[in-house]
KOLMARKE-232199 format. One line per field, with one value per residue (C-alpha): residue number from 1; x, y, z; residue in three letters. Coordinates in Angstrom, 2 decimals. Last residue first. Layout:
BEGIN
n c(NUM ...)
X c(X ...)
Y c(Y ...)
Z c(Z ...)
res c(ala ...)
***
This chain:
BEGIN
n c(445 444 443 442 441 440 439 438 437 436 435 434 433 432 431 430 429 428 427 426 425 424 423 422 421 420 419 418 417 416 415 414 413 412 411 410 409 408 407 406 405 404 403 402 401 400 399 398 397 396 395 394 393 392 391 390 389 388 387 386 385 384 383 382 381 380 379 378 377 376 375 374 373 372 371 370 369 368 367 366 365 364 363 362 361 360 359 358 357 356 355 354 353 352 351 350 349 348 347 346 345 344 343 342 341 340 339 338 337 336 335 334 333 332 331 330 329 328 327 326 325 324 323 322 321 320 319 318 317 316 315 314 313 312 311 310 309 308 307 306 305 304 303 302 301 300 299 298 297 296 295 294 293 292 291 290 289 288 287 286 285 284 283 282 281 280 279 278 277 276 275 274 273 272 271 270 269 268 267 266 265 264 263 262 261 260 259 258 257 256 255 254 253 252 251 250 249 248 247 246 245 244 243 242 241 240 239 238 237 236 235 234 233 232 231 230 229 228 227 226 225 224 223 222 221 220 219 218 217 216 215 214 213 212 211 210 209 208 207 206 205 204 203 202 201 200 199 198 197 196 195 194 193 192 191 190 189 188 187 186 185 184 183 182 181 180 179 178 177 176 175 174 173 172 171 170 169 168 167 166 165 164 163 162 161 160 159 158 157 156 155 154 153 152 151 150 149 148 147 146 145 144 143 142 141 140 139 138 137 136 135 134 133 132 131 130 129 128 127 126 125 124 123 122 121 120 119 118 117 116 115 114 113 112 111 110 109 108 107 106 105 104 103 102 101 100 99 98 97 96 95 94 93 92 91 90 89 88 87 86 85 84 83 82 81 80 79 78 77 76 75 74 73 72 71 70 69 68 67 66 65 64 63 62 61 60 59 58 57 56 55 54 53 52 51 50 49 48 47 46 45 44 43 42 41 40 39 38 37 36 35 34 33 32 31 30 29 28 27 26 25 24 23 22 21 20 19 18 17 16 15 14 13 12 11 10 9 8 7 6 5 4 3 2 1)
X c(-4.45 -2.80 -0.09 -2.56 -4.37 -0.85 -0.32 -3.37 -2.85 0.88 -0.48 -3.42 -0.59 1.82 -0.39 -2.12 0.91 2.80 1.71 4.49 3.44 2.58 3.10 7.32 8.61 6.29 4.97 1.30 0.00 2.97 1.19 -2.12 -1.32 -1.45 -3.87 -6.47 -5.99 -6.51 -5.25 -7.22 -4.42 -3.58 -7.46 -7.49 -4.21 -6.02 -4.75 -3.41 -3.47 -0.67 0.97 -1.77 0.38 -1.38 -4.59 -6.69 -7.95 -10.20 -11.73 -13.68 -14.00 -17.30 -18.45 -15.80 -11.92 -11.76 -15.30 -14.75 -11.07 -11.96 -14.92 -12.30 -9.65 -11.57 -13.04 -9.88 -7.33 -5.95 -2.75 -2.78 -4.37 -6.25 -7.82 -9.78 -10.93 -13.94 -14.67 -13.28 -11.47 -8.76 -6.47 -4.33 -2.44 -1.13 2.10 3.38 6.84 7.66 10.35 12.96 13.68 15.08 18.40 21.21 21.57 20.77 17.78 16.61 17.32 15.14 12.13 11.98 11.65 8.93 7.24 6.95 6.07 3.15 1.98 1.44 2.70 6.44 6.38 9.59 9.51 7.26 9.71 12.70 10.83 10.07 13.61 14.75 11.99 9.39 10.14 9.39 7.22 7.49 7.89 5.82 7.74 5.42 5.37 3.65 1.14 0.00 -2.54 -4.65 -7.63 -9.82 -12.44 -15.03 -17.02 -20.84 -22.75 -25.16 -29.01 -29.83 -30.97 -27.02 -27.08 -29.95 -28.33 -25.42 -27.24 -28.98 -25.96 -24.54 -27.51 -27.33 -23.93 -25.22 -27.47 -25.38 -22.85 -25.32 -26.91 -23.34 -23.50 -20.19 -21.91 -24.03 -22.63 -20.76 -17.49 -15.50 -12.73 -10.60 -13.14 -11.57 -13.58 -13.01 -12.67 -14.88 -15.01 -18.00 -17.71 -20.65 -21.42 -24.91 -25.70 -27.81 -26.13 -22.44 -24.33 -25.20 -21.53 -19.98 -21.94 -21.59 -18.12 -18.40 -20.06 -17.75 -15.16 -14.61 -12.29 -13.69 -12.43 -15.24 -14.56 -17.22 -18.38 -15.21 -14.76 -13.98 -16.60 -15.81 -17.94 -16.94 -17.78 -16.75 -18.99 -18.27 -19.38 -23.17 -25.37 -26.59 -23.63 -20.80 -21.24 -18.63 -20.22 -18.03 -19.87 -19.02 -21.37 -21.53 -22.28 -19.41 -19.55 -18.22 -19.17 -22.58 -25.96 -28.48 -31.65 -33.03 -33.64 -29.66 -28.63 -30.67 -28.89 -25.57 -24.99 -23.30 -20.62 -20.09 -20.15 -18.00 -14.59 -16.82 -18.44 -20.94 -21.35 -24.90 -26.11 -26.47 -25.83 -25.86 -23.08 -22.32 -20.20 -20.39 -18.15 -19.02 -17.25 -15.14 -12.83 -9.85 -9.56 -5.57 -5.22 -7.40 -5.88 -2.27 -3.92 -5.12 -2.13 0.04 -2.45 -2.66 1.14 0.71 -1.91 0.56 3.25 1.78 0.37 3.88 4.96 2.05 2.93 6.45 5.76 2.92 6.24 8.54 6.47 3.68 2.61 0.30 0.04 4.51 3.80 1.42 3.00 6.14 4.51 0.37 -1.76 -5.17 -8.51 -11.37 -10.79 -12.11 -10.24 -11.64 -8.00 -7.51 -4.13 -4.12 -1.87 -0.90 1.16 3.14 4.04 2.39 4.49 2.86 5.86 9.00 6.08 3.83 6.17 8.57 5.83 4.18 7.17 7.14 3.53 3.52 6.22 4.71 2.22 -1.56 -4.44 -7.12 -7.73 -10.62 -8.99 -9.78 -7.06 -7.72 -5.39 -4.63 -4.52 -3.54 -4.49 -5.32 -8.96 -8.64 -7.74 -9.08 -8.28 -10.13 -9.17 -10.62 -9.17 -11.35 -11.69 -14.38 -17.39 -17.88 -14.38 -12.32 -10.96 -8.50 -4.94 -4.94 -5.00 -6.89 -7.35 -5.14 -7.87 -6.78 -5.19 -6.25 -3.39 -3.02 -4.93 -4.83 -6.17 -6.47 -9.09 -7.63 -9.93 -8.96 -10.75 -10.52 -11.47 -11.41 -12.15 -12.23 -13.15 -13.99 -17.55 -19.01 -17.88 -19.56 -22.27 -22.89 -22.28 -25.25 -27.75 -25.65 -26.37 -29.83 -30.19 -28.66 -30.59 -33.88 -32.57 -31.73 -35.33)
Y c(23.51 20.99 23.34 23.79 20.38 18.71 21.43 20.78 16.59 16.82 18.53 16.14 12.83 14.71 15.79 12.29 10.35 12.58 10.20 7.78 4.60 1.59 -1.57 -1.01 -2.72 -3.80 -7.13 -6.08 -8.29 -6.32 -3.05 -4.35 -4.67 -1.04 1.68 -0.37 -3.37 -1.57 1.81 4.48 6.93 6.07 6.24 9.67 10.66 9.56 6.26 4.97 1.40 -0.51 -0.74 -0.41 1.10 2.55 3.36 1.59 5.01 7.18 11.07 12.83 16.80 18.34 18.52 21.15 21.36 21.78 19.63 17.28 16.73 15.83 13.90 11.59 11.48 10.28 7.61 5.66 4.71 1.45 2.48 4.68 8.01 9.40 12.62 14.07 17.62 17.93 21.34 20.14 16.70 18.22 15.38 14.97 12.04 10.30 8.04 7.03 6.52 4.64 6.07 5.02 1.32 -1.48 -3.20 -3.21 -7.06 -8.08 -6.00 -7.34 -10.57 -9.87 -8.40 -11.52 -13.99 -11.08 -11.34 -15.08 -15.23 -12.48 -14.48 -17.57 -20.96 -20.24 -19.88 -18.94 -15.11 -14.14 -14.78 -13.12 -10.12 -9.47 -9.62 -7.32 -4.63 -4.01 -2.15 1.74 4.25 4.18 7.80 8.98 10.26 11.55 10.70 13.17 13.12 16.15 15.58 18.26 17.74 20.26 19.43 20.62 18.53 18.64 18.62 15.94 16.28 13.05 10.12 8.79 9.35 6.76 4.51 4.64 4.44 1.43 -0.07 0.32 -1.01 -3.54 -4.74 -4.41 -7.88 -9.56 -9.65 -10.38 -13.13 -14.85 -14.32 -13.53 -10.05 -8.11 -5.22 -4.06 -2.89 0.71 1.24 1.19 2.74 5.93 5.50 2.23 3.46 0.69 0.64 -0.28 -0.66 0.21 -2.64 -3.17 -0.78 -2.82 -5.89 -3.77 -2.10 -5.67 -6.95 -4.03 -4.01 -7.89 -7.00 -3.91 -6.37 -9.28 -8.74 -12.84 -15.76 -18.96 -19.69 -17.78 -15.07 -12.96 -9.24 -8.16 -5.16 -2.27 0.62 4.22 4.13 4.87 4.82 5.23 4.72 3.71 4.30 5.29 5.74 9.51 10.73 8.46 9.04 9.08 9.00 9.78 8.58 9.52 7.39 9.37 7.19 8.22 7.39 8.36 6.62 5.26 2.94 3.59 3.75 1.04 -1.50 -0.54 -1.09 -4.91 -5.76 -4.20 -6.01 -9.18 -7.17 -4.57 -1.16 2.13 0.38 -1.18 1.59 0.45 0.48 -0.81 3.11 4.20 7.75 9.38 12.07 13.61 14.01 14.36 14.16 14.07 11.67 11.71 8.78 7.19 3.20 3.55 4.87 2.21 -0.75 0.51 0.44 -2.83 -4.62 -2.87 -4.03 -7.34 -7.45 -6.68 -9.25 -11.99 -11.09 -11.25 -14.42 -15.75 -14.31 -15.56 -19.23 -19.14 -17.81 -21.16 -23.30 -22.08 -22.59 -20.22 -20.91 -17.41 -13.96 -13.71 -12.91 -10.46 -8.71 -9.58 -10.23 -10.59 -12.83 -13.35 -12.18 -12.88 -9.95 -7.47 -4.56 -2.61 -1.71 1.37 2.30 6.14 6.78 10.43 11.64 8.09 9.64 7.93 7.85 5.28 1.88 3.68 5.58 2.49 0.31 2.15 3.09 -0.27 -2.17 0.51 -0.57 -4.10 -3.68 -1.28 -3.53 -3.37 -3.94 -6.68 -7.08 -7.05 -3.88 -0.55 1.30 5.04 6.25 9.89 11.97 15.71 16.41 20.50 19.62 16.80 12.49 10.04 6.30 3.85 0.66 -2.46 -5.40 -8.17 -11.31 -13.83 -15.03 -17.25 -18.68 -22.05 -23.51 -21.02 -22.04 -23.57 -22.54 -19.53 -17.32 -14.42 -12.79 -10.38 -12.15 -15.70 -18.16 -19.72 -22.55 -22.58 -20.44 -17.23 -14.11 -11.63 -11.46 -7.99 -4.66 -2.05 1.47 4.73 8.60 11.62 15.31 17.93 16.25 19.27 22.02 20.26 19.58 23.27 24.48 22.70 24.50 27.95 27.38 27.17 29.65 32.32 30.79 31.38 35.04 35.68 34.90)
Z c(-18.24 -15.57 -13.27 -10.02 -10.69 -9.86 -7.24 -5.37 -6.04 -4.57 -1.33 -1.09 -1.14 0.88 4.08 3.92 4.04 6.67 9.74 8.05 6.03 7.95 9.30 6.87 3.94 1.42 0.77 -0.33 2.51 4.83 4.19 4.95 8.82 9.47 8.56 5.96 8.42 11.95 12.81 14.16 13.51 10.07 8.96 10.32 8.88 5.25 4.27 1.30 0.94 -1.00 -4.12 -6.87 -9.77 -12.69 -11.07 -7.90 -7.69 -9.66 -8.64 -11.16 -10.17 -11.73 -7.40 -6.93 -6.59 -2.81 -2.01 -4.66 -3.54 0.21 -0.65 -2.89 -0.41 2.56 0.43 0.94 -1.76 -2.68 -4.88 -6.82 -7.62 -10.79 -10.69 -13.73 -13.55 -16.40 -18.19 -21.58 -20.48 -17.70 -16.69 -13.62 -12.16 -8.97 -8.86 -5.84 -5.71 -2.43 0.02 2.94 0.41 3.06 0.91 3.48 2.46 6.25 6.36 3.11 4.02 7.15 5.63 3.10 6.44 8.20 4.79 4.84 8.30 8.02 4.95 6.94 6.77 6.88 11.03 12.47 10.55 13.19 15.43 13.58 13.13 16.40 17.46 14.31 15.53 13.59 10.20 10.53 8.57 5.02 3.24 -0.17 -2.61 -4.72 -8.76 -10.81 -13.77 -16.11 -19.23 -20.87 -23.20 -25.50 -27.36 -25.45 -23.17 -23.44 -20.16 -19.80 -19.81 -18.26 -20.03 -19.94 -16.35 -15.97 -17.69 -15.58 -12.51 -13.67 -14.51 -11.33 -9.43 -12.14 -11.19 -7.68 -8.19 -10.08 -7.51 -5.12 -7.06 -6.84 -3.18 -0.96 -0.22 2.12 1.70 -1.01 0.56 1.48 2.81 -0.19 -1.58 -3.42 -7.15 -9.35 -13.33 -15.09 -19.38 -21.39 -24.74 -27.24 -30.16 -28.48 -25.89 -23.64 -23.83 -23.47 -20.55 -18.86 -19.17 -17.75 -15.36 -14.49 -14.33 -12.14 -9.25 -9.45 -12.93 -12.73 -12.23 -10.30 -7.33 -5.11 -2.81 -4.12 -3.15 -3.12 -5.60 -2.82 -3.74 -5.09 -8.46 -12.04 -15.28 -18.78 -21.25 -25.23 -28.95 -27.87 -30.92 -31.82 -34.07 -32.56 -28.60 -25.94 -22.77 -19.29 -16.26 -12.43 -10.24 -7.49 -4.11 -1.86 1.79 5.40 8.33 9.72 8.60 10.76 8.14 10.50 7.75 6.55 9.76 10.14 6.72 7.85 10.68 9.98 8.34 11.18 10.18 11.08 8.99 6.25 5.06 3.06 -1.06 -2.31 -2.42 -6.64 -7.98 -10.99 -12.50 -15.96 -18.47 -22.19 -25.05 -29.45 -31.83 -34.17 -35.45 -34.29 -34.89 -35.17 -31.46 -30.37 -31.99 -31.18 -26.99 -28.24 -28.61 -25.73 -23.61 -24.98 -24.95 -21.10 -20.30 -21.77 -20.05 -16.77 -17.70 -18.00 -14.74 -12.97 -14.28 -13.68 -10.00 -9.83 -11.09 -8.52 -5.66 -4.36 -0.69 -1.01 0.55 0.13 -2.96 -3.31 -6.03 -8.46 -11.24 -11.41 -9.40 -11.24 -10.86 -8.24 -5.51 -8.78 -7.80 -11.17 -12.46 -14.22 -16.66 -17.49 -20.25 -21.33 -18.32 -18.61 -22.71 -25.28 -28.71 -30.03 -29.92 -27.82 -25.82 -24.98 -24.44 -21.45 -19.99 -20.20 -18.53 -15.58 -15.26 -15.57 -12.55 -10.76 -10.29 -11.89 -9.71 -8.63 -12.34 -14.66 -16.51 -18.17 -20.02 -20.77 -23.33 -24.08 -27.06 -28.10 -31.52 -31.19 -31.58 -28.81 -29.25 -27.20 -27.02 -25.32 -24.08 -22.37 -20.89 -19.97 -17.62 -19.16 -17.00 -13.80 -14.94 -14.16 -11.04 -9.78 -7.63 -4.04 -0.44 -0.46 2.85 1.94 -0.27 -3.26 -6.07 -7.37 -8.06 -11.62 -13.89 -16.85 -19.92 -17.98 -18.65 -20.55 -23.12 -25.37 -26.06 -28.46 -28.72 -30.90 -29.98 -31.72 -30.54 -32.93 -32.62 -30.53 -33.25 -35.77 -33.58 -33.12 -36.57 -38.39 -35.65 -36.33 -40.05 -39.32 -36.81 -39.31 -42.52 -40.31 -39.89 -43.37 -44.09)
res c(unk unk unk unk unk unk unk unk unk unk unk unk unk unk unk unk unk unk unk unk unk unk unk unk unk unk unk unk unk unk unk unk unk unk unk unk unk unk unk unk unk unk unk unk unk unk unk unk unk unk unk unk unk unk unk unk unk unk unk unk unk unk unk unk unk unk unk unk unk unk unk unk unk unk unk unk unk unk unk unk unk unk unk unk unk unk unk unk unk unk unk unk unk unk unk unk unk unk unk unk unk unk unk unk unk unk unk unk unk unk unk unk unk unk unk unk unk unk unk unk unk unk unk unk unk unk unk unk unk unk unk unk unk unk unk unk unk unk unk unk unk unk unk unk unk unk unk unk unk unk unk unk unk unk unk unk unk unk unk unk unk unk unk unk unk unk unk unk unk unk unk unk unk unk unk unk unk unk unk unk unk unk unk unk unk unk unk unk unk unk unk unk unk unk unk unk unk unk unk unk unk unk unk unk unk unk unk unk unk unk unk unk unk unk unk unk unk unk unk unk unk unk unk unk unk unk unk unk unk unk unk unk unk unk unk unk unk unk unk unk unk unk unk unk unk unk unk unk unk unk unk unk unk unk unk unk unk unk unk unk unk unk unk unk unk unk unk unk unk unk unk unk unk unk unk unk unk unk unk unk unk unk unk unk unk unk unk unk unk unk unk unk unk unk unk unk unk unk unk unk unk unk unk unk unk unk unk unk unk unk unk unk unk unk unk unk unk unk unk unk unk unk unk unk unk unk unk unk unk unk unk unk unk unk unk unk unk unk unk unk unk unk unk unk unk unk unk unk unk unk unk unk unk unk unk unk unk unk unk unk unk unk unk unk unk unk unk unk unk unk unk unk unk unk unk unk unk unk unk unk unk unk unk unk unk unk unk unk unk unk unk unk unk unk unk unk unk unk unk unk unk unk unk unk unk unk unk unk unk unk unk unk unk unk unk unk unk unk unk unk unk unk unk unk unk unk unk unk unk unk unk unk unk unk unk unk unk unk unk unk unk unk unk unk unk)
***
């Protein structure tokens, strides 16, 4: 008898002990209410024409046993500036007490959002009145986040953790594999380069119901070009858990594929079509035996100075900066104030980011990040390790010394698109960027 009131009481103490945790969310519509230029293809000539389906931001707060919290912020945007996120910083501790180590802001990549402040533009022929229209929005989207991080934190209530990983295969390398060849290379089983298919999934359940999922997958968001605003792939994933879930929130974490794209693409259907990939591989994880996280959460984040490589030459500059009605012109015209002024930045700070959730190592990393970085982690810090990019400031690509060597756009040319100053970051990039992870993760208990 006292043995059956031993298992019994140890049954009730389990997931007591589990549900130490608590959690809260919120979300807000951030999809535009005019018309304002699209972020993330060079090629447009004119502002949006409606929406395929609404923009959102997402939040969910999380609080441990010993009352630590942190904020993850999902968003249907191309990326947040440093701008935005200076701004938030600042807002989020004067207003809840969030330190920068505590919030963790994702963007999805989607290539059919909206410009935000001070980013992208010399991509676009943007006149005074399309700036004070991106600035406006920008405003907008950072109340809301502000908003409904406060929402969150007040809807706290416990809940129970668990993490685990599924898998799904749309994403292609799209430096070792020609667009218009993928379909026959993916009939022939040929397809080549480096990959990452884990879908990294965080549950947070209320008693037996699912409050909210996390997720993640390390694949560019550019399957449409359309002029219509909308989440592409992870949106429709988003939208299809939420259906499936009701009264859950869904929330997207984009992995390291900055060199990576859904292939084929530029296809409504297709869009649709790998958003249930996704959410397939979600679901499935959820059916899985996940591990349990304890309730116990560290936050560390660090900013790396990470060193431009050099401007082109004055000469060259001043040619390309003849012709106004291209981005390269534009940039090379801004690059040469600057020089004039004295005003060229040697160093960008890059923000990275470390969280331990119970058992799980959390990496964030900004900027557009290549899948390089992600195997490279796993494999060091072991296949539990969560890697995001595309976080808190999305500034540029960041290329492995491999990448950097072979050159091309996710190497060179993309660092004028994002307006900074310099082809390319130095050789060191790679060196710096893993170096500041190891100790990061070194010092985060």
């Amino acid at each position: 008898m006292n043995t059956l009131r031993i298992i019994i009481l140890l049954s009730l103490a389990l997931p007591l002990s589990a549900a130490s945790w608590k959690a809260g969310t919120a979300k807000a519509d951030i999809t535009p209410n005019t018309p304002i230029w699209m972020a993330g293809y060079g090629g447009r000539t004119k502002p949006s024409e409606g929406a395929l389906h609404p923009l959102w931001a997402k939040a969910l707060a999380l609080e441990d046993a010993k009352d630590n919290r942190a904020v993850i912020v999902s968003t249907d945007t191309l990326g947040i500036t440093a701008s935005i996120y200076n701004n938030l910083k600042v807002r989020l501790a004067k207003e809840y007490k969030l330190q920068p180590a505590q919030i963790m802001l994702n963007a999805s990549h989607t290539h059919t959002g909206p410009v935000l402040r001070g980013w992208l533009y010399d991509i676009y022929p943007l006149n005074a009145a399309h700036i004070k229209r991106i600035e406006e929005y920008s405003v907008r989207l950072e109340n809301e986040i502000v908003r409904m991080t406060g929402e969150a934190l007040k809807n706290l209530e416990p809940v129970t953790l668990k993490h685990g990983i599924g898998i799904t295969r749309f994403g292609v390398n799209r430096r070792e594999n020609k667009q218009y060849d993928v379909p026959k290379l993916i009939a022939a089983q040929a397809l080549k380069g480096p990959i990452d298919h884990d879908v990294p999934v965080l549950a947070v359940y209320k008693g037996l119901e699912l409050k909210a999922v996390v997720f993640g997958y390390a694949c560019h968001s550019t399957t449409l070009g359309i002029q219509k605003f909308s989440g592409d792939y992870s949106g429709f994933t988003q939208i299809a858990l939420e259906k499936s879930h009701p009264g859950a929130l869904a929330l997207f974490s984009a992995g390291c594929g900055a060199d990576i794209n859904p292939l084929p693409r530029r296809e409504v259907h297709l869009a649709e079509r790998y958003g249930l990939m996704l959410a397939a591989a979600v679901e499935e994880t959820l059916l899985q035996k996940m591990q349990h996280l304890e309730p116990k959460l560290a936050t560390r984040i660090k900013t790396i100075p990470l060193e431009y490589g050099a401007l082109p030459e004055p000469a060259a500059l001043a040619a390309a900066a003849k012709n106004q009605t291209n981005y390269r012109g534009r940039w090379a015209a801004r690059m040469l104030k600057l020089q004039a002024d004295d005003d060229i930045p040697k160093t960008y700070p890059y923000p990275i980011q470390c969280w331990r959730i119970g058992d799980l190592l959390w990496l964030t990393m900004g900027g557009e990040v290549v899948v390089d970085f992600s195997l490279n982690f796993k494999k060091k810090h072991g296949p539990r390790t969560w890697v995001s990019s595309y976080c808190n400031d999305v500034m540029a690509y960041i290329p492995t010394f491999r990448v950097l060597r072979e050159g091309r756009y996710e190497g060179q040319s993309s660092m004028a698109v994002y307006g900074l100053p310099a082809d390319r970051w130095k050789e060191n990039v790679e060196d710096l960027v893993t170096e500041g992870v190891n100790q990061l993760v070194r010092v985060t208990k």
